[in-house]
C-alpha positions in Angstrom: 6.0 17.2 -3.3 7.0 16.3 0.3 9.8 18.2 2.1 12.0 15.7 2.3 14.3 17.4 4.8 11.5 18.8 7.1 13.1 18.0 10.6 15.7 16.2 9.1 17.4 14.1 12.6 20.8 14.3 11.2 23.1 17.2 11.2 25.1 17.6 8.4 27.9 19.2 10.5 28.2 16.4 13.4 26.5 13.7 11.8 28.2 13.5 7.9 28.3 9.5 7.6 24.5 8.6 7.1 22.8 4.7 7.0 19.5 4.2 6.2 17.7 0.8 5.9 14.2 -0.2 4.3 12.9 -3.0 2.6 11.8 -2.8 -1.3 13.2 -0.4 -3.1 12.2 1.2 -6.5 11.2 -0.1 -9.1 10.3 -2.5 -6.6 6.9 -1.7 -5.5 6.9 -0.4 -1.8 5.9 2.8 -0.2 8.1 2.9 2.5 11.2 2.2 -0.1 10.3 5.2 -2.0 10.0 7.2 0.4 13.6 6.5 1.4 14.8 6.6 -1.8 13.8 10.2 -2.5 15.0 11.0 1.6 18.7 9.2 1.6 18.7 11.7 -2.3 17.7 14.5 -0.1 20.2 13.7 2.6 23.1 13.4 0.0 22.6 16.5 -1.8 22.0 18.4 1.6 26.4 17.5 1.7 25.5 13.6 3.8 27.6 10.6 2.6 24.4 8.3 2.8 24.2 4.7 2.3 20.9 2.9 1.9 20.4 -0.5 2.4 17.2 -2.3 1.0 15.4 -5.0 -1.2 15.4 -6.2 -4.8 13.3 -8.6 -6.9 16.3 -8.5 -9.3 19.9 -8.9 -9.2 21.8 -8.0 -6.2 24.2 -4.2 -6.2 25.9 -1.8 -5.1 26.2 1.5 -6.7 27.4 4.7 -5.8 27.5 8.5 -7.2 28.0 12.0 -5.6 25.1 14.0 -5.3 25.3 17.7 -4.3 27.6 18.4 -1.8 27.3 14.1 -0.5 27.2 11.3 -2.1 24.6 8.4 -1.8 25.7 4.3 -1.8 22.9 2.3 -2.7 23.3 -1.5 -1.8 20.4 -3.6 -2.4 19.9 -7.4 -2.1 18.0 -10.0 -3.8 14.9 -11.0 -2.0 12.3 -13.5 -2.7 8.5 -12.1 -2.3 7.5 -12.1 1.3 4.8 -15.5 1.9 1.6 -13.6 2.5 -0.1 -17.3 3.0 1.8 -18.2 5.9 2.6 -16.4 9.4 5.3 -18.6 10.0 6.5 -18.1 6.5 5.9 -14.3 7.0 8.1 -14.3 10.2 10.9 -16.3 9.2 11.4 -14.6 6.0 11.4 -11.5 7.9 13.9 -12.8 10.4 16.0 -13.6 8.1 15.6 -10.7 5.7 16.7 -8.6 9.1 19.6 -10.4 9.2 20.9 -10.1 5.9 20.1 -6.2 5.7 22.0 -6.1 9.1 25.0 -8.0 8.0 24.9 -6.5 4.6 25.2 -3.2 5.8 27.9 -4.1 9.0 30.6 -2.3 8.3 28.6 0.8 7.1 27.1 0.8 10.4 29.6 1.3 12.2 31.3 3.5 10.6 28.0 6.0 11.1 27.3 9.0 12.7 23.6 8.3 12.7 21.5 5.0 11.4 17.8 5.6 10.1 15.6 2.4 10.0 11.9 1.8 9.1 8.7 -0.3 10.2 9.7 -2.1 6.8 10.8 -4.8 7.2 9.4 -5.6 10.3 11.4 -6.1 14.0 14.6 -4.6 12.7 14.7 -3.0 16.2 15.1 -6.1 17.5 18.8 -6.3 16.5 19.8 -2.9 16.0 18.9 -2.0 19.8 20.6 -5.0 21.3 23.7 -4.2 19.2 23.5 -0.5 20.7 27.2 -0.7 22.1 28.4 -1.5 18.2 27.2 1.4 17.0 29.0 4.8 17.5 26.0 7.1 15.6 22.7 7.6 16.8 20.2 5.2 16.3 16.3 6.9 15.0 13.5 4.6 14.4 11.1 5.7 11.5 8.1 3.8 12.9 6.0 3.7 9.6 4.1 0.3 11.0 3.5 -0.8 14.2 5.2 -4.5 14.9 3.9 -6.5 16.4 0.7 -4.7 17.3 0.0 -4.8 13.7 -0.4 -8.7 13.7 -2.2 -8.4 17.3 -4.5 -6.2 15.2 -4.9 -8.8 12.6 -5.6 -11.9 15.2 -9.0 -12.8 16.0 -8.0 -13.7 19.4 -5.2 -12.7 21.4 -1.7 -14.4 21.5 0.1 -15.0 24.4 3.6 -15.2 22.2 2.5 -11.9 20.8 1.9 -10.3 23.9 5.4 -10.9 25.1 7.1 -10.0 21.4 5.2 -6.8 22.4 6.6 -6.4 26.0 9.9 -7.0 24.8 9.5 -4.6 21.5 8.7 -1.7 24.0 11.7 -2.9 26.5 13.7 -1.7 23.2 11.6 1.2 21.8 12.7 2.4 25.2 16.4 2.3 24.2 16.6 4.2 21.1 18.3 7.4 20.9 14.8 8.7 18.7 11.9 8.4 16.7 9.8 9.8 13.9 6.1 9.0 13.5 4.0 9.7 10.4 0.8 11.2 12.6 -0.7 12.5 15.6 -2.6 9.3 16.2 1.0 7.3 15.7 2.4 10.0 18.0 -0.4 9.5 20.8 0.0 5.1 20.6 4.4 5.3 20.8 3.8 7.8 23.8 1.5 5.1 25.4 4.2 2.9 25.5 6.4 4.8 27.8 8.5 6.8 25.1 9.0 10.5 26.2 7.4 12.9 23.8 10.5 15.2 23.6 11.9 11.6 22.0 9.4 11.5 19.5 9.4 14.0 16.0 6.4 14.1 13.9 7.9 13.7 10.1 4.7 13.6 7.5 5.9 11.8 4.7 4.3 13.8 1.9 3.2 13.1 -1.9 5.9 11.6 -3.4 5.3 13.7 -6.7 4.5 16.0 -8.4 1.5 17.4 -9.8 2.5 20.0 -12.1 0.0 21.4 -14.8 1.7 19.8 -18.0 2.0 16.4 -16.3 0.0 13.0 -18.8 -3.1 12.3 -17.6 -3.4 8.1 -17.6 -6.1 7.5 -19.7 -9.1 5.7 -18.7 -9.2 1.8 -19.0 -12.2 1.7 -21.6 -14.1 -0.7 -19.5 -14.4 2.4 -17.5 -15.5 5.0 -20.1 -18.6 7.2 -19.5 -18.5 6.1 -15.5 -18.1 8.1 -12.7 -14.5 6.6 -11.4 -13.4 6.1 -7.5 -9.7 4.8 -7.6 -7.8 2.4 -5.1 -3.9 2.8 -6.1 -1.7 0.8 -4.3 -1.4 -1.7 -1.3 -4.7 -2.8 -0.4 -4.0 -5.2 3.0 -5.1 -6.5 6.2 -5.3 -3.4 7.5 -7.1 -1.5 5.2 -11.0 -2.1 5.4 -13.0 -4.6 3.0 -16.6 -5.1 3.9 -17.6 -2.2 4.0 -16.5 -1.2 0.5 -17.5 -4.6 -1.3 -21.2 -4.9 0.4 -21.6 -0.9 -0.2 -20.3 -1.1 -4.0 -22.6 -4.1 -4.6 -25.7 -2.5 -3.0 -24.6 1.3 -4.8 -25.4 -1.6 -8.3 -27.7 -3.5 -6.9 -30.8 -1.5 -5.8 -28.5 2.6 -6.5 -27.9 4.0 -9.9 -24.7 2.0 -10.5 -23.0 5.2 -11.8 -20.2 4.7 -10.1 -17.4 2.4 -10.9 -14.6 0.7 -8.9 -11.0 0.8 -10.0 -8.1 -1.2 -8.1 -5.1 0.1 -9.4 -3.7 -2.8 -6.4 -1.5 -5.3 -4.5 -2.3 -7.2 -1.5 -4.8 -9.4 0.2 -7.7 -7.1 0.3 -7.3 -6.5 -3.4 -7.5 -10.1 -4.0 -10.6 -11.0 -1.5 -12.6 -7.9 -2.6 -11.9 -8.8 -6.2 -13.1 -12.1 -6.0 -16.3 -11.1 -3.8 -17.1 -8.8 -6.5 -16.5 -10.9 -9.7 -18.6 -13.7 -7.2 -21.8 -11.2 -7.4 -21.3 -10.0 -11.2 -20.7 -6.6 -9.8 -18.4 -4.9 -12.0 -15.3 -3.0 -11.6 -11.9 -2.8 -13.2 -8.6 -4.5 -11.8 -4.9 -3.7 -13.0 -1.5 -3.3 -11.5 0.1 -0.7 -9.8 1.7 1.8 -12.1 5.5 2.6 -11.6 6.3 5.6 -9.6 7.1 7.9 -12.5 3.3 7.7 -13.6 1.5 7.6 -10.8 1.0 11.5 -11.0 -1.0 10.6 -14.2 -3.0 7.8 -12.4 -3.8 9.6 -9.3 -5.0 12.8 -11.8 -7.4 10.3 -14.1 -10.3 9.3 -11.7 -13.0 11.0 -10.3 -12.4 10.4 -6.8 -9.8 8.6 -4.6 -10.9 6.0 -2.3 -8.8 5.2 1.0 -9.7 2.5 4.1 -8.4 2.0 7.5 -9.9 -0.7 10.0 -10.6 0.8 12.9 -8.5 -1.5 15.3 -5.1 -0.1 12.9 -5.9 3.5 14.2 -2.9 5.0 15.2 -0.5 1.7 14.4 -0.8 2.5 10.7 -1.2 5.5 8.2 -1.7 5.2 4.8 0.8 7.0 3.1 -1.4 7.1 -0.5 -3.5 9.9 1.5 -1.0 13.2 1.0 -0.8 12.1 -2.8 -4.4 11.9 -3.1 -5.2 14.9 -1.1 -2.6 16.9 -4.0 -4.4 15.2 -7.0 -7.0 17.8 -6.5 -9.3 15.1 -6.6 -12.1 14.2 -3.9 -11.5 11.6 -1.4 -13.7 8.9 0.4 -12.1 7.6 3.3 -13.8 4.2 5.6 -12.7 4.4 8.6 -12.3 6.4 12.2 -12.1 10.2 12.7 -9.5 9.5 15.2 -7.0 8.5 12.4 -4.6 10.9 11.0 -6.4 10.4 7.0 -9.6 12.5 8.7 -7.4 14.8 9.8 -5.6 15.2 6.7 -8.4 14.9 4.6 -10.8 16.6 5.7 -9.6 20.3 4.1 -9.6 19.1 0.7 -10.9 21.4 -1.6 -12.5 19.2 -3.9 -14.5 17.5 -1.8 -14.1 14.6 1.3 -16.9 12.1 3.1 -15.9 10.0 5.5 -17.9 6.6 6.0 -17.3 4.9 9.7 -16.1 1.5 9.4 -19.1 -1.1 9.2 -21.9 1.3 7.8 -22.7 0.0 4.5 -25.9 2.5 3.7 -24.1 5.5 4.1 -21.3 3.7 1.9 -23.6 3.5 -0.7 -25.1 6.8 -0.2 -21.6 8.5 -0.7 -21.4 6.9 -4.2 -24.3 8.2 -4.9 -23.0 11.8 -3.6 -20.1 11.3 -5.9 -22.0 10.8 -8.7 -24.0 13.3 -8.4 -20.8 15.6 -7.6 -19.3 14.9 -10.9 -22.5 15.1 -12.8 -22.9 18.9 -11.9 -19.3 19.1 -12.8 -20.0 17.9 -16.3 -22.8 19.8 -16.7 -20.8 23.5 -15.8 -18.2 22.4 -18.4 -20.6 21.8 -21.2 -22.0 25.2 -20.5 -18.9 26.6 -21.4 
């Protein structure tokens, strides 16, 4: 479980009155949202009066309770799922999700002795930095995801409107009070933008749970019985790598041994192209929806290895947070993408076994599988002994 108040920006002592903002929050699903659920809980029962502000597929609230020696407000607003098929629908929903979460949580704001905001949703900085002289409490920026390099990342060539959103982003990364970064590599791209180091705090986010010994196992789909099972549980997007994965899994069926069998426990547009390429080539593999947070202990402990992708132009702009759960599942990891990401670093001491595949090389893709297989195999075959 993380330690949600490991270098912890706020004092309790100068800095009681606490806002934090982020986008979906649970049972919404959203990484970032849970993670700021469990720290503004933290906060409150560390003796913080901590309001969060965030997102809701459902009716719009506000509730409030103590908690410890704090208490926590939780106001959250109806939103409408962001347009993933449009970037002009993707940036105006986000402009104007900004400006509801800002004016929303007004009052709150000022009132605070320190404000906490995310990467999620995107080019929040972009108000809260210009409206500085509102705000009496310290402003710390949790960069979870880089914006806009992020959709510089994405483009296949560059943008001249991007390139001055980014100029004018790091005009303002250069006027708040602080920041927390979730690795190294995020650590060594915010310090290339001019930030000065002793401005920047690395804060790992942790596994969200638990994985205590009495915890229920999620069963196996049955379509995935007597298989050797690699799991991909939770977002699965445009930064995370695809062909790699789908031409390796096909040619691990087509001319391998086929022990091994996909499961996309997944939301987002990777899920949805490597689904269809697969189903295209009668390859198969199992697809269902991400499980809610109080069972994804069980999910993460039922396959037989975790897989996790990062394209390699996303290094150091964004971390996959799914890697510190699967790294406490106890369960191996294969991870596509570049040693010079943070999920290599992480990774790579896990007891029960870690390859890493570079982006792009499909053979040694397929060879891993193979590994795998064989991995479990001699697995089964010491617990049959006994």
């Amino acid at each position: 479980m993380m330690d949600l108040l490991a270098h912890s920006p706020f004092d309790v002592a100068r800095e009681r009155r606490v806002v934090i903002i982020a986008d979906w929050l649970p049972p919404d699903f959203g990484a970032v949202g849970q993670y700021m659920l469990l720290r503004a809980q933290a906060l409150a029962e560390r003796g913080h009066d901590v309001t969060l502000i965030g997102l809701a597929s459902g009716a719009s609230s506000m509730r409030r309770e103590a908690r410890g020696g704090g208490a926590l407000t939780e106001v959250r607003l109806q939103a409408r799922p962001v347009p993933r098929g449009s970037l002009l629908g993707r940036l105006a929903w986000t402009v104007w999700t900004d400006l509801r979460l800002v004016a929303a949580g007004f009052r709150y704001l000022r009132a605070a002795d320190g404000i906490l905001f995310t990467g999620s949703p995107p080019f929040m900085i972009h108000l809260l930095a210009p409206l500085r002289f509102l705000w009496r409490g310290r402003l710390v920026y949790r960069i979870t995801d880089f914006h806009p390099e992020c959709l510089i990342a994405a483009q296949a060539r560059p943008s001249l409107a991007l390139s001055l959103l980014l100029a004018l982003t790091n005009f303002w990364r250069r006027r708040v009070d602080g920041f927390e970064v979730l690795g190294l590599d995020q650590k060594r791209r915010l310090a290339a933008t001019g930030v000065a180091d002793q401005r920047i705090a690395l804060v790992r986010d942790g596994s969200p749970v638990d994985f205590s010994a009495d915890d229920a196992i999620e069963p196996l789909p049955a379509a995935l019985a007597d298989a050797c099972v690699l799991l991909y549980a939770g977002n699965y997007g445009v930064a995370h790598e695809l062909d790699t994965v789908a031409e390796g899994y096909a040619q691990h069926h087509r001319t391998g041994s086929g022990r091994v069998r996909l499961w996309l426990s997944a939301t987002g547009m990777a899920a949805e192209e490597l689904a269809g390429r697969l189903s295209a080539q009668g390859v198969p593999f199992h697809r269902s929806p991400p499980v809610p947070l109080e069972r994804l202990a069980g999910l993460l402990r039922s396959p037989h290895a975790h897989l996790v992708t990062l394209k390699d132009a996303f290094v150091g702009f964004v971390l996959p947070s799914k890697i510190y759960a699967c790294v406490d599942s106890g369960r191996p990891i294969l991870f596509v993408g570049s040693a010079d990401s943070d999920v290599d670093l992480l990774a790579r001491p896990a007891k029960a076994g870690y390859w890493r595949v570079a982006c792009g090389d499909v053979a040694a893709f397929a060879d891993c599988l193979e590994a795998l297989a064989d991995q479990e195999n001699i697995v089964q075959s010491v617990h049959s002994a006994f």
